[in-house]
Each structure stands twice: as structure tokens, then as C-alpha cells.
C-alpha positions in Angstrom: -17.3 42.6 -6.6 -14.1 43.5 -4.8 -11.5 40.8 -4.0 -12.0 40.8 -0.5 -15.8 39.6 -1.6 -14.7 37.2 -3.8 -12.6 35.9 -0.8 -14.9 35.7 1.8 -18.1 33.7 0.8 -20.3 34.5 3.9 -20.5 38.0 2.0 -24.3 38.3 1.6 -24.7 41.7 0.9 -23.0 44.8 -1.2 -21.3 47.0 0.8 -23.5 49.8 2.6 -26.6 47.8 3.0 -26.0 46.4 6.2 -24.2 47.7 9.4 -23.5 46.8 12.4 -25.1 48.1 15.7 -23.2 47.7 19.3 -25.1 47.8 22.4 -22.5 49.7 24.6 -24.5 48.1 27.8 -23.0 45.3 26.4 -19.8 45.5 24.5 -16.3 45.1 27.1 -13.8 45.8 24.0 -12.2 42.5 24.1 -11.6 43.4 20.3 -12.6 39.9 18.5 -14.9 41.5 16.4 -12.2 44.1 14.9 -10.0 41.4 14.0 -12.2 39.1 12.6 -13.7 42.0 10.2 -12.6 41.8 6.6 -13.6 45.1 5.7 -12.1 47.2 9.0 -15.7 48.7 9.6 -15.3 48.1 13.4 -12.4 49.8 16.1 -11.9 49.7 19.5 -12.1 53.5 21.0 -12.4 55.8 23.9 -16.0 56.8 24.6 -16.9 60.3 24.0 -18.4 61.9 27.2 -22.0 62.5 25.6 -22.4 58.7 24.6 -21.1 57.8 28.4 -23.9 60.5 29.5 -26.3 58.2 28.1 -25.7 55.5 29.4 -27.1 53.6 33.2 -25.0 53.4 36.2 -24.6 50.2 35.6 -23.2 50.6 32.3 -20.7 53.7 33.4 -19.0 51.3 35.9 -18.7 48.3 33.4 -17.4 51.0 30.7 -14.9 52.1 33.4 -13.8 48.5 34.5 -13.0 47.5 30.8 -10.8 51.1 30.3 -13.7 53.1 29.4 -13.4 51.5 25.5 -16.1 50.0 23.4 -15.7 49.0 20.1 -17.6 51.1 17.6 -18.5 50.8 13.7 -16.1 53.5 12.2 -16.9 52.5 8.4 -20.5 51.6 8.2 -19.9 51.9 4.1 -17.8 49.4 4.0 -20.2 46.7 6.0 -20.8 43.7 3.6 -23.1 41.8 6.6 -21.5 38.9 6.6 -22.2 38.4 10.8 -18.2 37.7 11.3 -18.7 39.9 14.0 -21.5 38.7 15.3 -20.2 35.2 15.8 -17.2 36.3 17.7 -18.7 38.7 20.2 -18.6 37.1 23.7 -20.7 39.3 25.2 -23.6 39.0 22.0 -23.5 42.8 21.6 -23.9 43.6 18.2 -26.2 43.0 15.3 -26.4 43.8 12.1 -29.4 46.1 11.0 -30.3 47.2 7.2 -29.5 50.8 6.7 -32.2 53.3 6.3 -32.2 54.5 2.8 
């Protein structure tokens, strides 16, 4: 167990089991969820243009209002589900999901 485990109790899972998923419908990149990870599996970051392609109308204009940034999981490896993330989000856009194996 790493130290950071040992520090943070809500640690349910080894790392690399779970990971977090972010709707980018959703997700305004306020940043609480960056801050509040232990294991810096989550950044803030420009959208590529072929995730922007993908997305609705809708979801182009809310990307370009908040600065065209969304956070995204940069470390999935490091993910030790403990939901801190999930709890901060204001806009409820991410869960965590069990990796495929």
C-alpha cells in the first residue's frame, strides 16, 4: 500500500481498477475535482478538435463559454476510486467505472 493510501481512508480500491469517466456534456472545468484528487489522475485541458467533433451543438457552445476546457483523466493507473471527485463535481459529471481487464 503506498502512503498516500494509508493516508486517505476512503481508498477502496488498488490503483488501476477503477477510473473515472467525464461526461464532456457536462463538465465546465471549474477544476474541484483536480484538486481534490490525491493521486493527480484528473487535469484540466484544451479539447482536442476530434472530441469537440463529437460532441452536440449544445455541448460546442457550453465547451466554448467555459474556455473550450474540460477536465480529463490523464493517469487512469493511478485511480484508487475513492469518489473524491465525484463528490466535488458541481455539475455531477463524472463516475467512476471498473476498468475492462
Amino acid at each position: 500500500m503506498s502512503d498516500q493510501a494509508a493516508i486517505d481512508p476512503d481508498c477502496k480500491f488498488a490503483a488501476g481498477i477503477m477510473m473515472p469517466v467525464i461526461d464532456p456534456g457536462r463538465c465546465e472545468a471549474k477544476g474541484p475535482c483536480v484538486t481534490s484528487c490525491p493521486y493527480d489522475v484528473l487535469a484540466i485541458r484544451i479539447v482536442p478538435q476530434e472530441i469537440k467533433e463529437t460532441m452536440s451543438w449544445l455541448g460546442r457552445v457550453k465547451l466554448f463559454v467555459h474556455g473550450g476546457k474540460q477536465a480529463f483523466a490523464i493517469d487512469v493507473d493511478a485511480c484508487h476510486g475513492c469518489g473524491l471527485c465525484v463528490q466535488v463535481c458541481p455539475e455531477s459529471a463524472i463516475k467512476l467505472q471498473r476498468r475492462q481487464a
